[in-house]
C-alpha positions in Angstrom: 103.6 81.5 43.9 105.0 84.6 44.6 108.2 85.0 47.4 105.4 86.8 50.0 102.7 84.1 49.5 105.6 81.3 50.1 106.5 83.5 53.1 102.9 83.4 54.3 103.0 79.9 54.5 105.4 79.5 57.4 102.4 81.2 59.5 99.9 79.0 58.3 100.1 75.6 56.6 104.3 75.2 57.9 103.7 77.0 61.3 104.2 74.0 63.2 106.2 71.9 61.2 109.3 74.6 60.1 108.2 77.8 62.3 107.5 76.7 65.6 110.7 74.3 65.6 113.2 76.5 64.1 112.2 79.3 66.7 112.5 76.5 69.5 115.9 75.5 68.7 117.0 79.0 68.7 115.3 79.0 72.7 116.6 76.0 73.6 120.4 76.7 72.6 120.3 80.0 73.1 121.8 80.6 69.5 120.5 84.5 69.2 119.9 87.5 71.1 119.2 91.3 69.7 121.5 93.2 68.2 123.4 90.0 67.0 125.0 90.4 63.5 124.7 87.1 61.9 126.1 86.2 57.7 122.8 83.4 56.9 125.0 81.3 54.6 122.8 80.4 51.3 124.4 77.5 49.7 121.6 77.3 47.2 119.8 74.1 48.0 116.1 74.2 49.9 117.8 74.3 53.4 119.5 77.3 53.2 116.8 79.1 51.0 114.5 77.7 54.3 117.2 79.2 56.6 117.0 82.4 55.1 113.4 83.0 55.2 113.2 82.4 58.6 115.8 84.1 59.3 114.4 87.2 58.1 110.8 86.4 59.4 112.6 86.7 63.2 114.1 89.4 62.0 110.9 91.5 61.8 110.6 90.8 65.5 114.0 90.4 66.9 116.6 93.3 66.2 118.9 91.5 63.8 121.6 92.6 61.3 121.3 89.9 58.6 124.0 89.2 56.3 122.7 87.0 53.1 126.1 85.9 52.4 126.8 83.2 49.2 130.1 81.8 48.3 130.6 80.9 44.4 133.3 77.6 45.0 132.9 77.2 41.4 129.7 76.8 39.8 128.8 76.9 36.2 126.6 80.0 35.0 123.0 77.9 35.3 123.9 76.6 38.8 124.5 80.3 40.2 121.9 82.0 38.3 119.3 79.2 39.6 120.7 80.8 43.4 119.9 84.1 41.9 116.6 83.6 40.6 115.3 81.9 44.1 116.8 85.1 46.1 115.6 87.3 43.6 112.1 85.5 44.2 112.1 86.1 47.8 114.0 90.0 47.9 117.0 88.5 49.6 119.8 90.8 48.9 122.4 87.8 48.4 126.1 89.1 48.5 128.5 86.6 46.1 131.7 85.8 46.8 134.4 83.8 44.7 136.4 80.7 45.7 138.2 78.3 44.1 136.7 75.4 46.4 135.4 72.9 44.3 138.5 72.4 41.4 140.7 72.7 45.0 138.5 69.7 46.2 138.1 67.6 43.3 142.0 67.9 42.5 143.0 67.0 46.2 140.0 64.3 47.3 138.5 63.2 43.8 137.2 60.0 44.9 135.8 61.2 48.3 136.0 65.3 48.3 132.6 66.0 50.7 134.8 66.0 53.8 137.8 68.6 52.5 135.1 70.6 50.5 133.0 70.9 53.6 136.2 72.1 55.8 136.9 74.7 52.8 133.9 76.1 52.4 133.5 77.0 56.3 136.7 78.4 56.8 135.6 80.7 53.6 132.6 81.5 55.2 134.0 82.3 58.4 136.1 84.5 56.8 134.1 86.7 54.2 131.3 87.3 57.2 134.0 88.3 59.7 135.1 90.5 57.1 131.3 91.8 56.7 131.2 92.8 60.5 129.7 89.7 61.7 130.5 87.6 65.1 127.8 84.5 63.8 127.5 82.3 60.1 124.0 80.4 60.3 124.2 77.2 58.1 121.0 75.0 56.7 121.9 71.7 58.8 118.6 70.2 59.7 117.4 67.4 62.7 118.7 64.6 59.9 121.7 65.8 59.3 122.4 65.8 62.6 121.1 62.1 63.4 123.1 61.2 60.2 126.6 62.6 61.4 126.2 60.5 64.3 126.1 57.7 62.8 128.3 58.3 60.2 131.0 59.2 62.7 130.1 55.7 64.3 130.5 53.8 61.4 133.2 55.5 59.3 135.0 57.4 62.2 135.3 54.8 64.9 134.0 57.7 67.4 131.0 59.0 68.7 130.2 62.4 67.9 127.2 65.2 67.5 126.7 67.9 65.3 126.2 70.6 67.5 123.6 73.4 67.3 126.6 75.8 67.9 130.2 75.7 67.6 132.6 78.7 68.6 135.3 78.9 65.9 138.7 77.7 66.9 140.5 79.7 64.2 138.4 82.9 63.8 138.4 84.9 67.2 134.8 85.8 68.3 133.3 83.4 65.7 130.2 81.5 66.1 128.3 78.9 63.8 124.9 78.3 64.1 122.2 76.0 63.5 118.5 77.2 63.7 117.3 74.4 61.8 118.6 72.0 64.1 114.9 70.9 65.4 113.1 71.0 61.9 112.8 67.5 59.8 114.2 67.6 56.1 111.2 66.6 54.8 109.2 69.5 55.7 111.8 71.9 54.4 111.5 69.3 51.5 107.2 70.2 51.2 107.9 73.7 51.9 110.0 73.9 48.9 107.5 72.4 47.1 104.1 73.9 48.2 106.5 77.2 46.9 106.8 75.7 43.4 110.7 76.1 43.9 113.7 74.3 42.0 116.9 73.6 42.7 120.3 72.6 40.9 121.6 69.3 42.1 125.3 69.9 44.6 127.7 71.1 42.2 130.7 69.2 43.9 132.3 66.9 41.5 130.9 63.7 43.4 127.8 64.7 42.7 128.6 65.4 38.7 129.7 62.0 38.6 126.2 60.5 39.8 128.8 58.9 42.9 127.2 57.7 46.1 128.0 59.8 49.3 128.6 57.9 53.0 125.9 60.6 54.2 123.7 59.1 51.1 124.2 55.6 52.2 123.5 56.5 56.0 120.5 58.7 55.2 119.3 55.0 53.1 119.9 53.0 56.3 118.1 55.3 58.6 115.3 55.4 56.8 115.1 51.5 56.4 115.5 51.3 60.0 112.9 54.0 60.8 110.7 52.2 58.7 110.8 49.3 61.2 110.9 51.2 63.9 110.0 54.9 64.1 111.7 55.6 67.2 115.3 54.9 65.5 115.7 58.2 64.5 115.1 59.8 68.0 117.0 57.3 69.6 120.1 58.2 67.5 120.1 61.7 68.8 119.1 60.5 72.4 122.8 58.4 72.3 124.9 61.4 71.9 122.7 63.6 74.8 122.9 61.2 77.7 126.0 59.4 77.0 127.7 57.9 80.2 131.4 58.2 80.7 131.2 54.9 83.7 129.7 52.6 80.7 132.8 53.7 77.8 136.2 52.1 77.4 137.6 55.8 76.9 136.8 59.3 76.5 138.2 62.6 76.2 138.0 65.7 77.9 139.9 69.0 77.8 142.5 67.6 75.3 143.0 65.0 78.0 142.2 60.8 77.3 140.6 58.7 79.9 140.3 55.1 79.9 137.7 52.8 82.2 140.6 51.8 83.8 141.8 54.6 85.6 139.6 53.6 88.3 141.6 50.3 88.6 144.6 52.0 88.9 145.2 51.6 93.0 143.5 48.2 93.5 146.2 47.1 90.5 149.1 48.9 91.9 149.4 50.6 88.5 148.8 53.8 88.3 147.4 54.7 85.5 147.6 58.7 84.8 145.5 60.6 81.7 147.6 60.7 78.5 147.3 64.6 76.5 145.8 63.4 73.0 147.5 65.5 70.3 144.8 65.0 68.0 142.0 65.8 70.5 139.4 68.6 69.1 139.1 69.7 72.9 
């Protein structure tokens, strides 16, 4: 199948399962406007190659300045020229960049390197598409990888988190990440890829080389034991971080500031009980 005819199918046999959600996520979270100059971050892997195709679909309809931007953190020849041949497949004029990410990652976190890989790769990215003119970076992350960071963050974090649709950058002034996949299911992504006859090379993080199991790999597993059960697990994961009520939690933080439940004891027990600043607070 050619890159057009695998393009053609977000219009027809995907239109409602990748097309009509990605463009409602962008709607509902507002995450572009026209004239916006966005680096669409191609990681190699079905999601981004997904991501990127969209991307420039809107684009025929939405003023966009699209920047298909790639970092290199380290991969072997085949892993990169596999990248190459599915942007070559689809016209996508993929800009490389070099990093040292993954031999940084493996050397630092070799047991567990997802996490400080992850942080690497985004400040790189950040910084390469600032560099390229742009004020947004659009990453792959789909509807379950957004239920499974919630959970993950339960049960490995102690906290309760989401991953967000979009983020303003703390260290990169006028910086914005983006999700547009953020409505879409991986598994249509998953039958997109595969309907387009494409391949991809397995992560080439050094966890990954070594065959090791993930936390997001043993989450994604639970989830979909649990969903088998129940099919309304999934959505109710999600649901927990959007209507979550401060009066029902033992603490919380806001504005760098942590609360407790029991600041509304503070005059009937005579002890007043005054918000503590949280150094490590994301804010």
């Amino acid at each position: 199948m050619t890159g057009k005819e695998a393009e053609r199918l977000l219009h027809t046999e995907f239109a409602r399962r990748l097309r009509k959600p990605f463009r409602q996520a962008i709607e509902r979270y507002r995450l572009l406007r026209a004239g916006d100059r966005v680096a669409v971050c191609v990681s190699g892997g079905k999601d981004s190659m997904a991501l990127a195709v969209l991307l420039r679909d809107l684009g025929r309809e939405l003023p966009l300045h699209l920047e298909y931007l790639a970092m290199d953190p380290g991969y072997t020849p085949e892993h990169r020229q596999g990248i190459e041949r599915n942007a070559e497949r689809f016209s996508l004029p993929l800009r490389f960049f070099q990093t040292d990410v993954l031999r940084i990652a493996g050397n630092h976190a070799p047991e567990h390197p997802c996490f400080l890989c992850a942080k690497m790769r985004r400040g790189h990215l950040y910084a390469e598409a600032q560099r390229l003119g742009c004020t947004k970076i659009a990453l792959g992350h789909h509807y379950d990888d957004a239920i499974e960071t919630v959970l993950m963050g339960l049960l490995y974090g102690g906290q309760v988190q989401a991953m967000l649709p979009r983020l303003q950058s703390k260290h990169y002034a006028g910086m914005e990440l983006i999700r547009p996949l953020y409505q879409v299911r991986e598994q249509a992504v998953r039958d997109w890829a595969e309907a387009c006859g494409l391949t991809f090379s397995p992560c080439g993080c050094p966890a990954a080389q070594r065959g090791a199991d993930t936390k997001r790999a043993a989450v994604k597993s639970l989830i979909a034991r649990l969903a088998a059960e129940n099919p309304q697990v999934e959505k109710n994961i999600l649901n927990a971080v959007k209507s979550v009520d401060t009066a029902k939690l033992l603490g919380w933080r806001a504005d760098g500031i942590r609360h407790s439940f029991l600041d509304v004891f503070a005059e009937t027990d005579g002890e007043p009980r005054a918000a503590v600043s949280d150094g490590n607070c994301d804010g």
